[in-house]
DRENDO-1510 file (C-alpha; in Angstrom, 1 decimal, always signed):
<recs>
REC; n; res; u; v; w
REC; 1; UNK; +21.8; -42.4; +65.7 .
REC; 2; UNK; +20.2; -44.7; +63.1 .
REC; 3; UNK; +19.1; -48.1; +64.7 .
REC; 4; UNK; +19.3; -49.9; +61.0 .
REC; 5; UNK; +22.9; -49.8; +59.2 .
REC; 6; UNK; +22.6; -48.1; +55.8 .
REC; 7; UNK; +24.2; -49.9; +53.2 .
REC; 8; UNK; +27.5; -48.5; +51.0 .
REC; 9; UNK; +26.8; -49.0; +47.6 .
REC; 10; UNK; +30.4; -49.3; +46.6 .
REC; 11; UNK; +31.0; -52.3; +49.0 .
REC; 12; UNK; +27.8; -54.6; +48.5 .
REC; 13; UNK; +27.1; -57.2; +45.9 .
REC; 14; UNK; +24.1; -59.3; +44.6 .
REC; 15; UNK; +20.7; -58.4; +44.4 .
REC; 16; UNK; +20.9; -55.2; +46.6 .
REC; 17; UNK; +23.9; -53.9; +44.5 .
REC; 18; UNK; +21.4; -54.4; +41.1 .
REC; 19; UNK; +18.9; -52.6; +42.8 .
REC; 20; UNK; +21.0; -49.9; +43.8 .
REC; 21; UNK; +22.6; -49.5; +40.2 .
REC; 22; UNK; +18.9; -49.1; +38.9 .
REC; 23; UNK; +18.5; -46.5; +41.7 .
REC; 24; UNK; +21.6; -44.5; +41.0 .
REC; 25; UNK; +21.0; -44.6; +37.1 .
REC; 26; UNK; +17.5; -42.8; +37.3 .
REC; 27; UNK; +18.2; -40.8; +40.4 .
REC; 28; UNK; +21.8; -39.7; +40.5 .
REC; 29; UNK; +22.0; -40.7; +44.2 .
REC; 30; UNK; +20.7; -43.8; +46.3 .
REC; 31; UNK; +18.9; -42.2; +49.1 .
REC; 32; UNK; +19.5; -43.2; +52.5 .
REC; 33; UNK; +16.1; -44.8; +53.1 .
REC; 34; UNK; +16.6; -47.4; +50.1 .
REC; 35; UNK; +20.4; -47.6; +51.3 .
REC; 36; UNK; +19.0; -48.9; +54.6 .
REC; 37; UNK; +16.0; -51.4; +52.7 .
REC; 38; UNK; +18.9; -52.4; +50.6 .
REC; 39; UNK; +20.0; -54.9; +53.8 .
REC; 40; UNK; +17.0; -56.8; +52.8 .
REC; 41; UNK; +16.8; -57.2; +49.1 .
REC; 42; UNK; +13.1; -58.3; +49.2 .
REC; 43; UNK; +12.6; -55.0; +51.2 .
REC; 44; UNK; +13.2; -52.9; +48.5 .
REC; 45; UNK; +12.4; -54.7; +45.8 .
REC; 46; UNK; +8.8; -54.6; +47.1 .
REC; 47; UNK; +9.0; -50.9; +48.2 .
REC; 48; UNK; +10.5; -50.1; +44.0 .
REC; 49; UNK; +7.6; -52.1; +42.6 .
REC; 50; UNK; +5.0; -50.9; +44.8 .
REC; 51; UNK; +6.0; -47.4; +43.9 .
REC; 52; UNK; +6.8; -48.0; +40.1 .
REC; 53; UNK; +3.3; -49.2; +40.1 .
REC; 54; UNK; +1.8; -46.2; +41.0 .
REC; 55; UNK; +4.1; -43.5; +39.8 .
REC; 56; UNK; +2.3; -45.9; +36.5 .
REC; 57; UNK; -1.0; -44.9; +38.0 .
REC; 58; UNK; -4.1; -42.0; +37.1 .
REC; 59; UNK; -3.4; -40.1; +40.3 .
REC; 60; UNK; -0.4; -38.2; +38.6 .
REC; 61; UNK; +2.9; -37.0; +41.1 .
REC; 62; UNK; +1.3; -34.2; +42.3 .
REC; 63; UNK; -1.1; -35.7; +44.2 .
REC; 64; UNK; +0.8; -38.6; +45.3 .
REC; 65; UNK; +3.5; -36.1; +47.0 .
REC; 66; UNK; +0.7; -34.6; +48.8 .
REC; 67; UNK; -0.9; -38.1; +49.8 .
REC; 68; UNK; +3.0; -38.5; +51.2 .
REC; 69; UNK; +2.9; -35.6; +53.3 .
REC; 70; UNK; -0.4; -36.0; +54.6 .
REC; 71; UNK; +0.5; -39.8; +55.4 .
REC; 72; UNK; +3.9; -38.7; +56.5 .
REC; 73; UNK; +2.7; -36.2; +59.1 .
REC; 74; UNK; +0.2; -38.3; +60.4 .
REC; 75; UNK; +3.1; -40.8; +61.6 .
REC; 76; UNK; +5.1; -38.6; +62.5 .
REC; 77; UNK; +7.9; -39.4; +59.9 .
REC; 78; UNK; +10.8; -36.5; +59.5 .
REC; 79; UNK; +12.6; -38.5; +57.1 .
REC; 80; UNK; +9.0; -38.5; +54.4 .
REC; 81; UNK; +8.2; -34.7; +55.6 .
REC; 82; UNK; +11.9; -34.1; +54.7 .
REC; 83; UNK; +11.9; -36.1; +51.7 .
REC; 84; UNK; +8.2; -35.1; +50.2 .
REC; 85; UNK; +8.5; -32.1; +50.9 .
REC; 86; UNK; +11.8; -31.5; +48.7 .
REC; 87; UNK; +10.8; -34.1; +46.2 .
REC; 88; UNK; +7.6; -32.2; +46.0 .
REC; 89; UNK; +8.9; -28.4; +46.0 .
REC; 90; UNK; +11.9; -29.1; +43.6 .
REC; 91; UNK; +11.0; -32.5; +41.1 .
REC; 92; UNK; +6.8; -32.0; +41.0 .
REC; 93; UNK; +7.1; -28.0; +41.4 .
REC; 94; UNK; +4.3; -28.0; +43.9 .
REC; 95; UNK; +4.2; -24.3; +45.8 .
REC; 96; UNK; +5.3; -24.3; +49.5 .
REC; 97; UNK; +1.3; -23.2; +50.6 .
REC; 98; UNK; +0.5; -26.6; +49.1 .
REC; 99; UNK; +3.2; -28.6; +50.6 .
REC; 100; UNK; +2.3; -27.0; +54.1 .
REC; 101; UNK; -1.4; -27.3; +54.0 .
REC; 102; UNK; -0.9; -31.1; +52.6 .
REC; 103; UNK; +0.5; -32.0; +55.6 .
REC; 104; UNK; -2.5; -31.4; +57.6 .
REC; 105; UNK; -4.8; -32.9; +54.9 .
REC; 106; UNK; -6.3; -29.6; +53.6 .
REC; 107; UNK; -5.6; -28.3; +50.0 .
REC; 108; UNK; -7.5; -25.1; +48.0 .
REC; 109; UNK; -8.3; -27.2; +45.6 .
REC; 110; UNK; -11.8; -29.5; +46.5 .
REC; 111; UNK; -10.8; -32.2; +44.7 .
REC; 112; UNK; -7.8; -32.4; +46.3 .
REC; 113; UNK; -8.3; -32.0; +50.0 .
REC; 114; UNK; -11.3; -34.8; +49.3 .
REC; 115; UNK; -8.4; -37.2; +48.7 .
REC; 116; UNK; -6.0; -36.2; +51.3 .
REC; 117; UNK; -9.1; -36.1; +53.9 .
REC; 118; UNK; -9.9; -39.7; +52.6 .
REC; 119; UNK; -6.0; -40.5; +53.0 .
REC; 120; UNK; -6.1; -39.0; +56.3 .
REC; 121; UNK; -9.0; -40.7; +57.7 .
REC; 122; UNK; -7.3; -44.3; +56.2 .
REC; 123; UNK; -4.5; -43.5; +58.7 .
REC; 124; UNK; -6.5; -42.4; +61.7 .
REC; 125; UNK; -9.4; -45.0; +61.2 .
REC; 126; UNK; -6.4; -47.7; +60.6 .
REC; 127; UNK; -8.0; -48.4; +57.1 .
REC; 128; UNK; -11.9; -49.2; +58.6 .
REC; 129; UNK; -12.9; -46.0; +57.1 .
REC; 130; UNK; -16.7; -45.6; +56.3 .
REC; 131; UNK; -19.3; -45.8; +53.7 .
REC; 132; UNK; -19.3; -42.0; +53.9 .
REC; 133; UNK; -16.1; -41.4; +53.9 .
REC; 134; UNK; -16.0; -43.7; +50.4 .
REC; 135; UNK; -18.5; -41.4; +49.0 .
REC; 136; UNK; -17.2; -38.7; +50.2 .
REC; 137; UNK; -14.0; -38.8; +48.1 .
REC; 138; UNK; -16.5; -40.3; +44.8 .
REC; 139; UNK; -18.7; -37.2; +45.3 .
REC; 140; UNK; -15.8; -35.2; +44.8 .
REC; 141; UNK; -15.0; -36.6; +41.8 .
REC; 142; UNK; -12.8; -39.8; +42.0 .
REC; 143; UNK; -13.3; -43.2; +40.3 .
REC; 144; UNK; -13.5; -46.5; +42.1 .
REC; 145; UNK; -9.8; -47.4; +40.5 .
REC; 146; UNK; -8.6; -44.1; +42.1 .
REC; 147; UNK; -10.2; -44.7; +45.3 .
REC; 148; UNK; -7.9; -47.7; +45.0 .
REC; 149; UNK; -5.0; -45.8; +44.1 .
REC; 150; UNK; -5.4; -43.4; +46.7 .
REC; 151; UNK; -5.4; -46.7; +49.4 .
REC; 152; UNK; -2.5; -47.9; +47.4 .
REC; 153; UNK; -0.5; -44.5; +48.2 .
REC; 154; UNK; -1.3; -44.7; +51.4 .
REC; 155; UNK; -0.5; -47.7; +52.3 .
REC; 156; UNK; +2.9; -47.2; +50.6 .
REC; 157; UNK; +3.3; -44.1; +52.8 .
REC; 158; UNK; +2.9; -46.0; +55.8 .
REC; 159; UNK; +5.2; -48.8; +54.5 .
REC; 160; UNK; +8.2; -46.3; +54.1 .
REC; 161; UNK; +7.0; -43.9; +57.5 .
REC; 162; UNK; +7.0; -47.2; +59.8 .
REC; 163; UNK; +10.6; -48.3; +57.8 .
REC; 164; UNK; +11.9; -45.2; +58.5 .
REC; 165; UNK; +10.3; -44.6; +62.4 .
REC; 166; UNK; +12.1; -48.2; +63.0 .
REC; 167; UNK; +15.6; -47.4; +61.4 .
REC; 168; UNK; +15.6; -44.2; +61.9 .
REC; 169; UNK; +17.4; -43.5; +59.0 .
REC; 170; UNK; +19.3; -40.3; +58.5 .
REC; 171; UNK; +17.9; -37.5; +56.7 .
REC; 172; UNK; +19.7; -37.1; +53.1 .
REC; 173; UNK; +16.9; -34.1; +52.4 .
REC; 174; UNK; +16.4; -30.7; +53.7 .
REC; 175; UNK; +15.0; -31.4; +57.2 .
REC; 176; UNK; +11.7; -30.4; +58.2 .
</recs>
């Protein structure tokens, strides 16, 4: 049972109903999660232009999916596993060894699993992660602006596990 009411599109107005408009024009659909932000317009406002920023960003989708399910798994998030991993699978074509392996912050590409071991320790070390882990994820190849973008993702991630932890919004995905 969700503890946060999600929104009907059809029967809201103002802001949230602009919001929603945008979201159903690019997506088909307004998912359950930003049905449930929608209550507070600020909410999702912040959570589109967080994420419109960095679907904007160097990092490409691919990578940010995987940053998703590495985040989402560490906070024990269905609704992101659910979500990421479709969105992943089916929009970003990822295969389903990457998706899995993502989730536990290992990939078989080096590059890769330096970011998703840098996102992972983000989460566990509650962002006080150390010189070494900084250089780490350089060594392997990232710039200072996607070290950035990889905190940004992150970050994000957390936003939208602890949102939906709190509400426990109802899965509109595949579950996981």
């Amino acid at each position: 049972m969700t503890r946060l009411k999600a929104l009907n599109p059809e029967e809201i107005s103002g802001k949230s109903k602009e919001l929603f408009n945008g979201i159903q024009s690019k997506l088909g659909m307004v998912p359950n999660m930003m049905r449930t932000m929608g209550n507070s317009p600020a909410v999702l406002e912040a959570y589109l232009n967080l994420s419109g920023a960095l679907n904007g960003g160097t990092l490409g989708a691919k990578l940010g999916e995987l940053i998703a399910l590495t985040v989402a798994e560490a906070n024990s998030c269905k609704y992101c596993l659910s979500a990421h991993t479709y969105i992943g699978a089916n929009l970003v074509k990822i295969d389903n060894e990457a998706l899995t392996q993502a989730r536990q912050g290992k990939s078989n590409d080096t590059k890769t699993e330096a970011a998703l071991v840098f996102a992972k320790n983000l989460v566990d070390k509650n962002g006080l992660v150390t010189s070494d882990d900084v250089s780490a994820v350089k060594n392997a190849g990232y710039t200072d602006g996607e070290v950035g973008e990889i905190v940004a993702n992150v970050a994000l991630n957390i936003f939208t596990n602890y949102f939906n932890n709190t509400a426990e919004t109802d899965i509109d995905f595949p579950a996981i």
